[in-house]
N, C-alpha and C positions, 0 to 999 in steps of 0.2 A: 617606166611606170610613173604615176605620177598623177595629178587631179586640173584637170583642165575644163575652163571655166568658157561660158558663152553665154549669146543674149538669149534672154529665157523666154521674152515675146517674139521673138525673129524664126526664122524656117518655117520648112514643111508640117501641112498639118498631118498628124499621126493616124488622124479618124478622117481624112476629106475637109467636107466645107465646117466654114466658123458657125456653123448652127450647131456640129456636133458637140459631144462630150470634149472639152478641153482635157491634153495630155494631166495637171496637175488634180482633176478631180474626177479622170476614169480610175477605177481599179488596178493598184498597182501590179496584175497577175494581166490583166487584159492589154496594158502598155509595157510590160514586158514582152509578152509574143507576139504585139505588134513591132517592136524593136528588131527582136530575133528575126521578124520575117522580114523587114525592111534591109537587114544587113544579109541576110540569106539572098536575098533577090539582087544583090550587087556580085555573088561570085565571085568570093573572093577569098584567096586560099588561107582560112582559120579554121582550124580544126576542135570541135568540143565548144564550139563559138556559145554564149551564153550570158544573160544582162538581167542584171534586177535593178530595181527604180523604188524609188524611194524621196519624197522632198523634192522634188526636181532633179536630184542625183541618180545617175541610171551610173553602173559599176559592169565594165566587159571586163569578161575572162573569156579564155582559150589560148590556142598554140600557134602565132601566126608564122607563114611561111616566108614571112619577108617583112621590112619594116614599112613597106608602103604601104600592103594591108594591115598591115596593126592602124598604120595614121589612118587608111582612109575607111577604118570600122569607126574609128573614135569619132572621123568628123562627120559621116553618118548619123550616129545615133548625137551627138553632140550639136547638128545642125536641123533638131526638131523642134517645131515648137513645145514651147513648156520644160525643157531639158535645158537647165542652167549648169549643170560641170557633168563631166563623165570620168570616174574613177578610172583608169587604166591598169586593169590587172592582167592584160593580156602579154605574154611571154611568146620570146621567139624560139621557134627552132633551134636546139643544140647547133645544128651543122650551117647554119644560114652567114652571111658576110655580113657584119657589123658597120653598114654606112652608115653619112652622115645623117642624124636626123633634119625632115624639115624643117622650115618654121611653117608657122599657121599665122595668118594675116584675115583679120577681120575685115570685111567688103564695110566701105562707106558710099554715101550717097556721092553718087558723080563718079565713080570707081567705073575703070573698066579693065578689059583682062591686059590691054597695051597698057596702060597708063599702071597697071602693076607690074606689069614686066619688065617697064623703061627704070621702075624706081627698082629693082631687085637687081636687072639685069644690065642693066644700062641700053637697053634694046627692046622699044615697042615690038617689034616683030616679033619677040620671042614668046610671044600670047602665049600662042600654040601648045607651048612646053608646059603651062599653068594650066591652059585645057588641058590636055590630054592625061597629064599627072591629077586629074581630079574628075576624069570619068571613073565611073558611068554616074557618078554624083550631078555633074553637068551635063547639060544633055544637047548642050548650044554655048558656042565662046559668050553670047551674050544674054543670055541670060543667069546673072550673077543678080546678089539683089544684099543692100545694106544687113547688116549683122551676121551674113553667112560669112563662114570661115572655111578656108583655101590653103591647100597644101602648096607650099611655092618652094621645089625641088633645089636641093644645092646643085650647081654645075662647075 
């Protein structure tokens, strides 16, 4: 648990195109269940999943079944536009196995998923392993984009 911070003009938009209502001046009740439903739509096993917003701070709770869904609800609703930290109140499973947490590694320009994985891992090929651990968030090795933030798995 804990309060984890991101760039608050960077990511996905919450409403579509930049004509709509920007996340920080829709109604705090209408960008919460658009959150809820952006993290519903990733399937991901949190149980009692649930997010309110407030200042740019969006706060999840629920029961997650693994520590990679707790990280990868945070860098969801944390990798929206207008969503500058997300509180983390979300709790594991009593019976779950206690690994190590990731880190999270903010995307800069000229970034790519090798040129992350050479500095983590010491091995561009090992892309793959920073996709994969950041589906369905990513939906292509290449398309990653400045201020989004990426779960890069301990090995």
């Amino acid at each position: 648990m804990g309060i984890f911070s991101f760039l608050k003009n960077a990511g996905a938009k919450l409403f579509g195109s930049k004509e709509e209502t920007p996340v920080q001046e829709a109604e705090p009740v209408k960008v919460q269940d658009a959150l809820k439903e952006l993290v519903a739509s990733m399937s991901l096993g949190i149980d009692a999943f649930d997010v309110s917003f407030s200042n740019g701070t969006a706060t999840v709770f629920g029961v997650a079944h693994s520590q990679a869904d707790k990280e990868k609800a945070i860098l969801t609703v944390g990798n929206v536009d207008g969503v500058d930290a997300v509180d983390d109140q979300i709790t594991l499973l009593e019976n779950v196995e206690v690994v190590l947490e990731s880190d999270f590694y903010t995307v800069v320009s000229g970034d790519t998923l090798g040129k992350i994985a050479k500095n983590y891992y010491g091995d561009a090929n090992k892309y793959m392993l920073i996709f994969e651990e950041n589906k369905p968030m990513l939906s292509h090795p290449d398309k990653i984009y400045p201020g989004q933030v990426l779960r890069i798995p301990k090995i």
